[in-house]
C-alpha positions as CSV (number, residue, x, y, z in Angstrom):
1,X,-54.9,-27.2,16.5
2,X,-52.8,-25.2,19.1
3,X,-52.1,-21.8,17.6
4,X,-48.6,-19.9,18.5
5,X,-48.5,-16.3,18.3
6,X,-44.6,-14.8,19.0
7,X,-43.1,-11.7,18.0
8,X,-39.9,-11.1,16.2
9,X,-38.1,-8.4,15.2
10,X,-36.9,-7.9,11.6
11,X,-33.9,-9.3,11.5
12,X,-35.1,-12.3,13.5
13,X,-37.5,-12.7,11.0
14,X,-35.3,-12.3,8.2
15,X,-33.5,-15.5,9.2
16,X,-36.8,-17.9,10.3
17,X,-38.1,-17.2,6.7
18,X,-34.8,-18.1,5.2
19,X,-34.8,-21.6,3.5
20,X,-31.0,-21.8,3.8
21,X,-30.6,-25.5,5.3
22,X,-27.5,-24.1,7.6
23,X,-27.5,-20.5,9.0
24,X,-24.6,-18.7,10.3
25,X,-25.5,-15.9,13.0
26,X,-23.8,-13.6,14.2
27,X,-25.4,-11.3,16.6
28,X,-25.2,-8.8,20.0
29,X,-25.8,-9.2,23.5
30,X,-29.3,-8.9,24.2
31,X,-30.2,-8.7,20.5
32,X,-33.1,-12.1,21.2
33,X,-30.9,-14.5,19.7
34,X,-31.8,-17.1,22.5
35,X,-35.3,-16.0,21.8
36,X,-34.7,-16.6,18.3
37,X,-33.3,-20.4,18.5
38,X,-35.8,-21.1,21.1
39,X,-38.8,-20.4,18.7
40,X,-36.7,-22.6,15.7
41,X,-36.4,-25.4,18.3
42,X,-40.1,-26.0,18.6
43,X,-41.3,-25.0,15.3
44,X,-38.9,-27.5,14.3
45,X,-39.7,-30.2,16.1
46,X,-43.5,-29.6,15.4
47,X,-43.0,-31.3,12.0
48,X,-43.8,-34.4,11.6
49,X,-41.8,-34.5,7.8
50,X,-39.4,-32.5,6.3
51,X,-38.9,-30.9,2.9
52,X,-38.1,-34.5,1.2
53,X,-40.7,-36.0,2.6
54,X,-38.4,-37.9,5.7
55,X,-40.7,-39.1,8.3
56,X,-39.1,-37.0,11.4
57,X,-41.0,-39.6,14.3
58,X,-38.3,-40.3,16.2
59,X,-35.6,-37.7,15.2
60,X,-34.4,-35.2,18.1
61,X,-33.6,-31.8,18.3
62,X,-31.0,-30.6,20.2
63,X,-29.9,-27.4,21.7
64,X,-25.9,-27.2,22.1
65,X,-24.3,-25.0,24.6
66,X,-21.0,-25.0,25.5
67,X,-21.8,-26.6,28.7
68,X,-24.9,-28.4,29.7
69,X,-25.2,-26.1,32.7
70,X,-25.1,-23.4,30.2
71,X,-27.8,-24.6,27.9
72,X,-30.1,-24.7,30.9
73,X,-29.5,-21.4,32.4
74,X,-30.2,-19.9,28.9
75,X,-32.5,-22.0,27.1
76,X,-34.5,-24.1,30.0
77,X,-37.1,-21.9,31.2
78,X,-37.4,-20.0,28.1
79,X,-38.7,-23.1,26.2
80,X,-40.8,-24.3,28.5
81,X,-42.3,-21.1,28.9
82,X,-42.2,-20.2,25.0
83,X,-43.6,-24.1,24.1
84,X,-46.0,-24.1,26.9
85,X,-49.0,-24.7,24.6
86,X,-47.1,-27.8,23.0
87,X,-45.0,-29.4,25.1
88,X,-46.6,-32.8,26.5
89,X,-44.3,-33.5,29.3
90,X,-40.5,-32.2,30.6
91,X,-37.6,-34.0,32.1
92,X,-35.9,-32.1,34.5
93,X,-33.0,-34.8,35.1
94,X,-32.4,-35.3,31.4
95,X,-33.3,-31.7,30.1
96,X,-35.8,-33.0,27.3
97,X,-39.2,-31.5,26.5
98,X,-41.4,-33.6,24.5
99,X,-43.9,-31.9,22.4
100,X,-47.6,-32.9,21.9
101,X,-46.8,-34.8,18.9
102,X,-44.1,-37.1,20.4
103,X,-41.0,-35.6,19.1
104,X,-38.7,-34.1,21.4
105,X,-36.1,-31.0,22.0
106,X,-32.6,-31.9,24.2
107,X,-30.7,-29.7,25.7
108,X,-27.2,-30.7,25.4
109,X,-23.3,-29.5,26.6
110,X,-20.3,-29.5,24.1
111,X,-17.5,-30.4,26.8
112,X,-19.5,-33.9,26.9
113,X,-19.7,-35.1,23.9
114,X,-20.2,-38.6,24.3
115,X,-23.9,-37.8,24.6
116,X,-24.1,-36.5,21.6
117,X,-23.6,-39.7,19.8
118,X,-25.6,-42.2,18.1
119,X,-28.7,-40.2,18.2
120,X,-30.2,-39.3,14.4
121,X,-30.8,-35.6,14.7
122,X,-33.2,-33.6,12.5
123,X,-32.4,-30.2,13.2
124,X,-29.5,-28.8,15.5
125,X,-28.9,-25.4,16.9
126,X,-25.1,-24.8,17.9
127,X,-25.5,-21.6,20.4
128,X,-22.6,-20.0,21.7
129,X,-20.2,-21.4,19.1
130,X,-17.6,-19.3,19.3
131,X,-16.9,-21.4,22.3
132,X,-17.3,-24.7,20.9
133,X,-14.3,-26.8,19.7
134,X,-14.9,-26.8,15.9
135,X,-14.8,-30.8,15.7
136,X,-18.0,-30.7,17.9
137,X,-19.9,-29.4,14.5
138,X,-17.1,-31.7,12.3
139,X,-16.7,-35.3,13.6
140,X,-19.7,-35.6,16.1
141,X,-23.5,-33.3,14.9
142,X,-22.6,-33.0,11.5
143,X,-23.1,-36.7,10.8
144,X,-25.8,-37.1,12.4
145,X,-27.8,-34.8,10.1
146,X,-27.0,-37.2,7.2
147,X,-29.6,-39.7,7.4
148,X,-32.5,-36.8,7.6
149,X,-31.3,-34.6,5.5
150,X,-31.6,-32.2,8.8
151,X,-30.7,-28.3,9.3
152,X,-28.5,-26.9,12.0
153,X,-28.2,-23.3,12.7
154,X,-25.0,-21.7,14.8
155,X,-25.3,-18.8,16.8
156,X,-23.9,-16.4,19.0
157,X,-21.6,-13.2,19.4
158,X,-17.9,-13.0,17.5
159,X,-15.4,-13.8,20.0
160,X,-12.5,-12.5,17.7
161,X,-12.0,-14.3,14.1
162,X,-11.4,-17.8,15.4
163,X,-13.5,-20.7,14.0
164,X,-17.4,-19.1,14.1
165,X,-15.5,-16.4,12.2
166,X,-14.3,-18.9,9.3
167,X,-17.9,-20.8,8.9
168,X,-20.1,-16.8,9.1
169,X,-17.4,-15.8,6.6
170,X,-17.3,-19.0,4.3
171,X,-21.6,-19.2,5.3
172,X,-22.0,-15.5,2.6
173,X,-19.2,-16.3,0.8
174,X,-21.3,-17.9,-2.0
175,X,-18.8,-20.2,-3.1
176,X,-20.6,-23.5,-4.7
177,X,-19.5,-25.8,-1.5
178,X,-21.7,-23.5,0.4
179,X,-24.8,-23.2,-1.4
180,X,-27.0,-24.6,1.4
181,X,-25.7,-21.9,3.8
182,X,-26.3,-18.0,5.0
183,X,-24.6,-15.7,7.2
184,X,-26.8,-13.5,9.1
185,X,-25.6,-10.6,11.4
186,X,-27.5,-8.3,13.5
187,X,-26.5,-6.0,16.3
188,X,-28.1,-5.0,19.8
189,X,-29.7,-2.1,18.5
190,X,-31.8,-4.2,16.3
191,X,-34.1,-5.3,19.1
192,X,-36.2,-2.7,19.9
193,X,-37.0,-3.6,23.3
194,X,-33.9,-2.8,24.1
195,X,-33.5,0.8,25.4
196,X,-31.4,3.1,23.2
197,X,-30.0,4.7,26.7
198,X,-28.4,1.1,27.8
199,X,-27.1,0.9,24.6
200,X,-25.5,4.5,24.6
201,X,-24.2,3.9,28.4
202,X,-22.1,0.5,27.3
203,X,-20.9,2.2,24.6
204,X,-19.6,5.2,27.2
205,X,-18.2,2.9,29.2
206,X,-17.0,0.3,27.3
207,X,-13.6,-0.3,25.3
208,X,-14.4,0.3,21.6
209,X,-13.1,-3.2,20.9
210,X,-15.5,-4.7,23.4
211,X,-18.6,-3.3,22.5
212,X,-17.8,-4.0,18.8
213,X,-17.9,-7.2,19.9
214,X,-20.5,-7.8,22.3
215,X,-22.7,-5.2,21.0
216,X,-22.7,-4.8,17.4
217,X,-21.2,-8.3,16.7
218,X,-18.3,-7.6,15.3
219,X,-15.3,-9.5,14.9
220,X,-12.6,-7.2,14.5
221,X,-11.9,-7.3,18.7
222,X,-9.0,-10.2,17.2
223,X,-7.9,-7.7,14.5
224,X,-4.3,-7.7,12.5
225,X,-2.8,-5.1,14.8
226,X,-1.4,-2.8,12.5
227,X,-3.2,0.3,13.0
228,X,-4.6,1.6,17.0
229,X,-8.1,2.6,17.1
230,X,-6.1,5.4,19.6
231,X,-4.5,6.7,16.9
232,X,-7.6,7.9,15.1
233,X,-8.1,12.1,15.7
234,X,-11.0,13.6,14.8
235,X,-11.7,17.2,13.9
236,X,-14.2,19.6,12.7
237,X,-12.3,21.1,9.5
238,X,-9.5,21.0,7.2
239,X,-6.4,23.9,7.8
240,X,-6.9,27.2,5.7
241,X,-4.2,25.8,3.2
242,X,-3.6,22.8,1.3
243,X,-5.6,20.7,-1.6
244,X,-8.1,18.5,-1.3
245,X,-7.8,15.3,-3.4
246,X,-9.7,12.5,-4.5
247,X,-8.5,8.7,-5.5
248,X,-10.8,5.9,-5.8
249,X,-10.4,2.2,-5.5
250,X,-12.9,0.6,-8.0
251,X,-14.3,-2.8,-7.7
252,X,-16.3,-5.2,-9.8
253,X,-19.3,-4.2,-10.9
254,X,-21.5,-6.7,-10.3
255,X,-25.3,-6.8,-10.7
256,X,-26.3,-7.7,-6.6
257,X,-30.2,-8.0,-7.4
258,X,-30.2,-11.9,-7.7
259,X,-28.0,-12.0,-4.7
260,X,-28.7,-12.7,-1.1
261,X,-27.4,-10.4,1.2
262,X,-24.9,-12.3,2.7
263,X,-23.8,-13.2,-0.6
264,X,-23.8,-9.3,-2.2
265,X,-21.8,-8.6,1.3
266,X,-18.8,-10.9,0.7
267,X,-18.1,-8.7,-2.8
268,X,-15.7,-5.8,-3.1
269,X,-16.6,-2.3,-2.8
270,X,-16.0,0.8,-4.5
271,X,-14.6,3.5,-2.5
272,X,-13.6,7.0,-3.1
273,X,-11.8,8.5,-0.6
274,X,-11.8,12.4,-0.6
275,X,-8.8,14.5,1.5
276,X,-7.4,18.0,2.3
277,X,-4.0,17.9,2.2
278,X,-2.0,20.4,4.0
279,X,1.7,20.4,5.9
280,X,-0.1,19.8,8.8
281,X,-1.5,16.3,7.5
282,X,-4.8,14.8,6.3
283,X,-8.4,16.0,6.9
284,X,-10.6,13.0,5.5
285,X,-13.8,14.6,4.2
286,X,-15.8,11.5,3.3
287,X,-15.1,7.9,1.8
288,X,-18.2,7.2,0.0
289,X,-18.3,3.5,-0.8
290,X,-20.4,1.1,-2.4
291,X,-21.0,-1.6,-4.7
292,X,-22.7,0.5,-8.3
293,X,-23.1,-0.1,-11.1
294,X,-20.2,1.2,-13.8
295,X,-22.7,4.4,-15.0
296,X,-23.0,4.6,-11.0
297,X,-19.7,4.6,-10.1
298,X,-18.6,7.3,-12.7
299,X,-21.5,9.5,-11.4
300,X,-20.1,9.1,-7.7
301,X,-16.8,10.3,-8.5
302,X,-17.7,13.0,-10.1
303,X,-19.9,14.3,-7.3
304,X,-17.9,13.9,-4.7
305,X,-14.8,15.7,-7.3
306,X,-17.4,18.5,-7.1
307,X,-18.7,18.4,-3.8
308,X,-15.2,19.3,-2.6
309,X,-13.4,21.0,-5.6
310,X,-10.8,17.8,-6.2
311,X,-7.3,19.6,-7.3
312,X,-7.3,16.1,-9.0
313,X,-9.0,12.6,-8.8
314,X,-6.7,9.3,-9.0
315,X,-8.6,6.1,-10.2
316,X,-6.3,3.0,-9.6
317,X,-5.2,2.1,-13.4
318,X,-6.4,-1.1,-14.9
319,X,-9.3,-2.6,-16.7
320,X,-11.7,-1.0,-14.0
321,X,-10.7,2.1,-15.2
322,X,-10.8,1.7,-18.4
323,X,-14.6,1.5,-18.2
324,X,-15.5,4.0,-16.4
325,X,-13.6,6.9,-18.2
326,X,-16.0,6.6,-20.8
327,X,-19.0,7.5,-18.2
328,X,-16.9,9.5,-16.3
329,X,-16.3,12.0,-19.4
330,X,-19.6,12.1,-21.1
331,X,-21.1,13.3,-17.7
332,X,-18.2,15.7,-17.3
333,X,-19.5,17.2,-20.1
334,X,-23.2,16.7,-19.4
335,X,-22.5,18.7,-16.0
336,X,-19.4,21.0,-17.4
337,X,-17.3,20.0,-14.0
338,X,-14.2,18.6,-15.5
339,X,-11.3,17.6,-12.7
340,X,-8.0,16.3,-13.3
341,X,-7.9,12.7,-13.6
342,X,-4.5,11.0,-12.6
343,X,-4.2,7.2,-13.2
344,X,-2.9,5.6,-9.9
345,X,-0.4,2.8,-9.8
346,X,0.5,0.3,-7.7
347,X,4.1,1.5,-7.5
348,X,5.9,-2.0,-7.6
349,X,4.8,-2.2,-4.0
350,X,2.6,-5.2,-2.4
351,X,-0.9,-3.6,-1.2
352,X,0.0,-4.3,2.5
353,X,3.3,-2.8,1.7
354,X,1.7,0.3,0.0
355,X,-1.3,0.6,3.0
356,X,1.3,0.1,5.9
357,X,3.9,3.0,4.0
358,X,1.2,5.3,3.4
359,X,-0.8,5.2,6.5
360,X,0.8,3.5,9.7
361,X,3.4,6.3,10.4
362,X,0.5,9.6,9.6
363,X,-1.8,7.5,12.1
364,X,0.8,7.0,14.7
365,X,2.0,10.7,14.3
366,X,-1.7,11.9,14.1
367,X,-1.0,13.3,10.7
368,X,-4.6,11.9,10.1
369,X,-7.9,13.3,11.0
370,X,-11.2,12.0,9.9
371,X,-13.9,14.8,9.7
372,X,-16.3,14.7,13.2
373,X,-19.6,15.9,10.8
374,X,-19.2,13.0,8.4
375,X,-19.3,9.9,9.8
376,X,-21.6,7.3,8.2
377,X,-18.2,5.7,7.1
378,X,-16.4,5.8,10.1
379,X,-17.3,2.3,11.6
380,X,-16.2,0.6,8.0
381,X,-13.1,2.4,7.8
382,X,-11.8,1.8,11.6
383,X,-13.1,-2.4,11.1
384,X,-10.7,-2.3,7.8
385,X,-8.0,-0.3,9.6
386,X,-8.1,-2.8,12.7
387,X,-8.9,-5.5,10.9
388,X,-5.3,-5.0,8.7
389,X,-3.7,-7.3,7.4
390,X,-6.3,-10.0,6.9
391,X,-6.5,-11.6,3.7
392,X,-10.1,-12.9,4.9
393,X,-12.1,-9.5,5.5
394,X,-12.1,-6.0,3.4
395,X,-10.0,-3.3,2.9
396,X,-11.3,-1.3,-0.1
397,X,-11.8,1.9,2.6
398,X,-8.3,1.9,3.4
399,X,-6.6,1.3,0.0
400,X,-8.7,4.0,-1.3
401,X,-7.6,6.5,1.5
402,X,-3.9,5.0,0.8
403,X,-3.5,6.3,-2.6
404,X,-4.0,9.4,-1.3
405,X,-0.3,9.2,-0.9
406,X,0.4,8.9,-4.8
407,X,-1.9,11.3,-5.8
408,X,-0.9,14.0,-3.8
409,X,2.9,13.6,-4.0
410,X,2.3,13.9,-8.2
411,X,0.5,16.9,-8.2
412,X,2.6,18.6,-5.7
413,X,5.1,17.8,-7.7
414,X,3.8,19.0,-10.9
415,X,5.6,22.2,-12.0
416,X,8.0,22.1,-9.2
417,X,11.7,23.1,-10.2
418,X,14.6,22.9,-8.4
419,X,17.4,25.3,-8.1
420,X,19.7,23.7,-10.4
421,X,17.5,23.7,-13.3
422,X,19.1,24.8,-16.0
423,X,16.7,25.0,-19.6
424,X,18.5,23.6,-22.7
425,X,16.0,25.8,-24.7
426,X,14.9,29.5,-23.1
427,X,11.6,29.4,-24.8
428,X,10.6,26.0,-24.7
429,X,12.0,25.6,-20.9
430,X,12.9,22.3,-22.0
């Protein structure tokens, strides 16, 4: 028996070993996700039965490009260089390898799609998809999976949140329509062949929005428009005067161990934004975020309430909060740090309404500055902030930063008396 020996990096790893029967990738340029589907291809069609027991003799596999020219110049010589040791015989004309055991791997093009019909089909892998017409997946490949009970994988970097972005989102979303399916993402820098100096080059001479996108996979190059990646300043430390406060979005807290990753990734995050606030604008410290556990989340405030000497913390009021004030006071006490906790509101305002008042004009104005020396939360932040508004993606970073608004406004406010006051009672001052 033929032995095959290839090497994968982790995350190319971590979706071959997943038993997901449909896999959502989303990946980089250059991050060996040809390499990837070339090596599912022909493990694929090595099996002679499937999971169920199906006898696979004389179902294909296919390779989908956008165009057939296209699946040749990227998949062509790679498989039969990769398959080498299994594949029987190759059809130049037709674009078919058939492996030592009879079954055989087409490559096909999207804009024809009349050859993709009547053919049963065990296992399908959609590259490029982004640049597919969706009913290609829909009305043509998808039924011819039925009859096998076959697996299809789709893969390829975001081209803004069109119709790859819907089926990666929906992929992790966990919902019970999806259960057979997992979104996987991985960026350039997870290949490691790939030099860290290329890497650091595109990113010097790229647009941010492109190398998002072509590097690191991200879809936000289509955001909602709202807020200007220009607009973000960054700086080394807060003015001389000012407060710095703290007001935190809380989120479900929900157990993630028996999650997959995809899945845990679709939830809500708790964030805690902290922020000197002078009359010349906003110094953002830090916006720790992440999704803890209740004990966990009442510990986090409370450090970063200390790290920076909050003149007050605002937690967003509801049943979130009720829960973790309990926490939040018996470690007060276990640590003696106790800061002034404000109960944030809502404000009658819609939460695009509140995020657009609070933080479009300071951005545009650059009344905002996000500290230079902390920035393991700047890529989240700026893919919420051009992201916004999109019902379909977070925004737990910026909400948490908008409250900053409420929080600081009431404290400033607190003891302030105008010159008309006039006490009804000279002792009380009431």
């Amino acid at each position: 028996m033929t032995e095959l020996n290839f090497e994968l990096h982790e995350k190319q790893l971590e979706v071959l070993k997943s038993k997901a029967r449909f896999k959502a990738v989303a990946a980089g340029r250059r991050a060996g996700k040809s390499y990837l589907a070339c090596i599912m291809l022909i493990l694929e069609a090595l099996k002679d039965k499937n999971e169920h027991g199906i006898d696979l003799k004389h179902k294909e596999v296919f390779y989908v490009a956008p165009t057939l020219q296209q699946a040749r110049d990227i998949m062509w010589n790679l498989l039969k260089d990769l398959g080498k040791d299994v594949i029987r015989d190759t059809h130049e004309n037709t674009s078919t390898a058939t492996l030592v055991n009879g079954r055989r791997i087409t490559l096909k093009g999207s804009d024809r799609p009349d050859s993709l019909r009547g053919v049963s089909v065990s296992f399908v892998v959609m590259d490029e998809y982004a640049f597919m017409r969706p009913e290609t997946w829909d009305l043509i490949l998808r039924p011819t999976l039925a009859d096998s009970r076959g697996s299809a994988m789709f893969i390829g970097t975001p081209s803004g949140k069109n119709h790859f972005y819907h089926l990666w989102t929906e992929a992790g979303s966990g919902k019970e329509e999806f259960s057979e399916w997992e979104a996987f993402h991985f960026n350039s820098l997870d290949n490691p062949i790939l030099a860290e100096e290329e890497i650091n080059h595109a990113r010097a001479t790229m647009s941010h929005q492109a190398f998002r996108q072509e590097f690191e996979a991200s879809f936000s190059n289509a955001g909602g428009g709202a807020f200007k990646e220009d607009d973000i300043q960054y700086g080394d430390e807060p003015d001389a005067d000012g407060f710095t406060f703290v007001a935190v979005d809380p989120n479900g807290f929900t157990d993630t161990t028996n999650l997959t990753k995809a899945a845990a990734a679709r939830l809500d995050q708790t964030a805690i934004a902290a922020v000197h606030v002078s009359a010349s604008g906003w110094f953002v410290h830090e916006i720790k975020y992440g999704r803890w556990g209740v004990r966990q989340t009442a510990l986090e405030i409370l450090r970063i309430a200390q790290k920076y000497h909050a003149a007050s913390v605002g937690i967003e009021k509801g049943s979130l909060k009720s829960a973790i004030m309990p926490y939040l006071e018996d470690n007060m006490r276990r640590i003696g740090v106790y800061p002034n906790i404000q109960e944030l509101t809502h404000g009658g305002k819609k939460k695009t309404e509140r995020i657009m008042w609070a933080l479009q004009g300071r951005f545009q104005h650059g009344k905002i500055t996000f500290n230079k020396n902390s920035t393991y939360w700047h890529k989240e932040v700026i893919d919420q902030l051009l992201d916004f508004p999109n019902p379909l993606v977070h925004d737990d970073l910026i909400d948490a930063l908008a409250y900053i608004d409420q929080i600081s406004v009431a404290v400033y406010d607190h003891g302030f008396q105008p010159e008309e006051f006039e006490p009804l009672d000279d002792i009380s001052g009431y």
